[in-house]
C-alpha positions as a Python dict, from the first residue, in 0.01 Angstrom:
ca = {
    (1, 'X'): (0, 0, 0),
    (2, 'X'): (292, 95, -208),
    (3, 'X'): (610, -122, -193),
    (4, 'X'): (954, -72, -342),
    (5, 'X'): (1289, -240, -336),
    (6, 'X'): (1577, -13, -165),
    (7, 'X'): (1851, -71, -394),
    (8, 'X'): (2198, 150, -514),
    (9, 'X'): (2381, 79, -805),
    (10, 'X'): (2742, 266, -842),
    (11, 'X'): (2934, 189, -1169),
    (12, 'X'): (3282, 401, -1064),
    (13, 'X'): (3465, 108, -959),
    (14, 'X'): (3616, -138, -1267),
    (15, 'X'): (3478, -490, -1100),
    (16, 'X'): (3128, -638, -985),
    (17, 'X'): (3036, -602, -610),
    (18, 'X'): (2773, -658, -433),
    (19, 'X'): (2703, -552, -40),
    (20, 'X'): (2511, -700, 227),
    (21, 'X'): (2223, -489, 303),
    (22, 'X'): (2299, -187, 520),
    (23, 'X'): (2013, -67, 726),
    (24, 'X'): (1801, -208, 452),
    (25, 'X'): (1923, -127, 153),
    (26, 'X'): (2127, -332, -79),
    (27, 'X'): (2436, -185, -278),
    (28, 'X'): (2549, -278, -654),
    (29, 'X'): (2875, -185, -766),
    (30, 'X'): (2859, -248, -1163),
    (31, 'X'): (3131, -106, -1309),
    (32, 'X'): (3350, -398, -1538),
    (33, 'X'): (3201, -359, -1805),
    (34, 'X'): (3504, -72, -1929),
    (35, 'X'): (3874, -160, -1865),
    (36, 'X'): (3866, -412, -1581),
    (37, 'X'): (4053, -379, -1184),
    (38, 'X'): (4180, -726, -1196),
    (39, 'X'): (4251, -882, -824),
    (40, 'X'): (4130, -487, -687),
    (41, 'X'): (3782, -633, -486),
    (42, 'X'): (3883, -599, -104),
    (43, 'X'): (3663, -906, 3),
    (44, 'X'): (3570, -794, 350),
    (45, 'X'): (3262, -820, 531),
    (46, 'X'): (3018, -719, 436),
    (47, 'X'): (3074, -823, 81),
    (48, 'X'): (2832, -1098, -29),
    (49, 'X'): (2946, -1151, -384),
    (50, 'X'): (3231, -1002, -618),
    (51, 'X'): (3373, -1072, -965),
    (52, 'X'): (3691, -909, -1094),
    (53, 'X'): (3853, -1193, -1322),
    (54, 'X'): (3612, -1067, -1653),
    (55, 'X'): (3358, -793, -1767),
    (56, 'X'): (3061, -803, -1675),
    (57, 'X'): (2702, -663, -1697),
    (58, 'X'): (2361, -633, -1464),
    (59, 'X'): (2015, -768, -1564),
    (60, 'X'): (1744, -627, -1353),
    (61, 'X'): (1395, -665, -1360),
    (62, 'X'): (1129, -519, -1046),
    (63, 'X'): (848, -687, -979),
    (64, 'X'): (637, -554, -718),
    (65, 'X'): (824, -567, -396),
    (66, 'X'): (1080, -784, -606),
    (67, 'X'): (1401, -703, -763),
    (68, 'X'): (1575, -1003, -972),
    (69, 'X'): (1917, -964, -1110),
    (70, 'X'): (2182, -1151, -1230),
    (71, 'X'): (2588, -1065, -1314),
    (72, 'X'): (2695, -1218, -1623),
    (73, 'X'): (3033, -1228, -1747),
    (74, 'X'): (3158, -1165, -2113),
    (75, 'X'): (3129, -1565, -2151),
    (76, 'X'): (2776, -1565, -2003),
    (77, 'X'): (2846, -1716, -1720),
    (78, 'X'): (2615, -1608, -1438),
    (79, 'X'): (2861, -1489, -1175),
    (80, 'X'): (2614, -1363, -919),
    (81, 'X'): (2177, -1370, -913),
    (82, 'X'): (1915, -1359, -652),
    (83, 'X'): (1632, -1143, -495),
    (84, 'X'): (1619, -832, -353),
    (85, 'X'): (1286, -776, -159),
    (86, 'X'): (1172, -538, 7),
    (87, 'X'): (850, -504, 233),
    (88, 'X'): (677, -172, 325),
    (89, 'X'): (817, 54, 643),
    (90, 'X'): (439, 161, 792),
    (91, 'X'): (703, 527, 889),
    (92, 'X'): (753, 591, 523),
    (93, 'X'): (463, 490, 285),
    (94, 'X'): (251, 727, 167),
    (95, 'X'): (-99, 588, 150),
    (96, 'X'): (-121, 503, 503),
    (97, 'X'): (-452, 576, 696),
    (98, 'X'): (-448, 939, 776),
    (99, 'X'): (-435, 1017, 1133),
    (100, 'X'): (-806, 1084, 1289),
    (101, 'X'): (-881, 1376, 1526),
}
């Protein structure tokens, strides 16, 4: 069985964002690493983490049905980390049993 982690990363806007999952699938906005929107993160649901006070820059690493990543500042501060996992849908993987006659 093949797994994967549903993930988008967007880099337009000049802050660090991250969204709740939405039917599944996580969203990454990654974008302070250029000139910086100071005090510009609307923190509404369904945020679940933002940084706008410093650039910043995403470390990812997959593993599996695991994605790891942290937000670190220009000090090094870790501003935002976890897991993203993900588990297989049996609707959308492609090595399932093939249907019998």
């Amino acid at each position: 069985m093949k797994y994967g982690v549903d993930v988008v990363f967007n880099g337009h806007e000049h802050f660090y964002e991250r969204m709740k999952p939405q039917k599944g699938i996580t969203y990454f906005i990654s974008g302070a690493g250029g000139q910086l929107r100071k005090g510009n993160v609307n923190r509404v649901d369904p945020m679940a983490a933002a940084f706008d006070t410093d650039r910043s820059f995403m470390l990812v690493e997959i593993a599996g049905k695991q994605m790891f990543f942290q937000a670190i500042s220009s000090t090094g501060k870790v501003v935002d980390s976890g897991v993203v996992e993900n588990v297989p849908d049996p609707k959308k993987t492609a090595d399932a049993a093939p249907a019998r006659p």
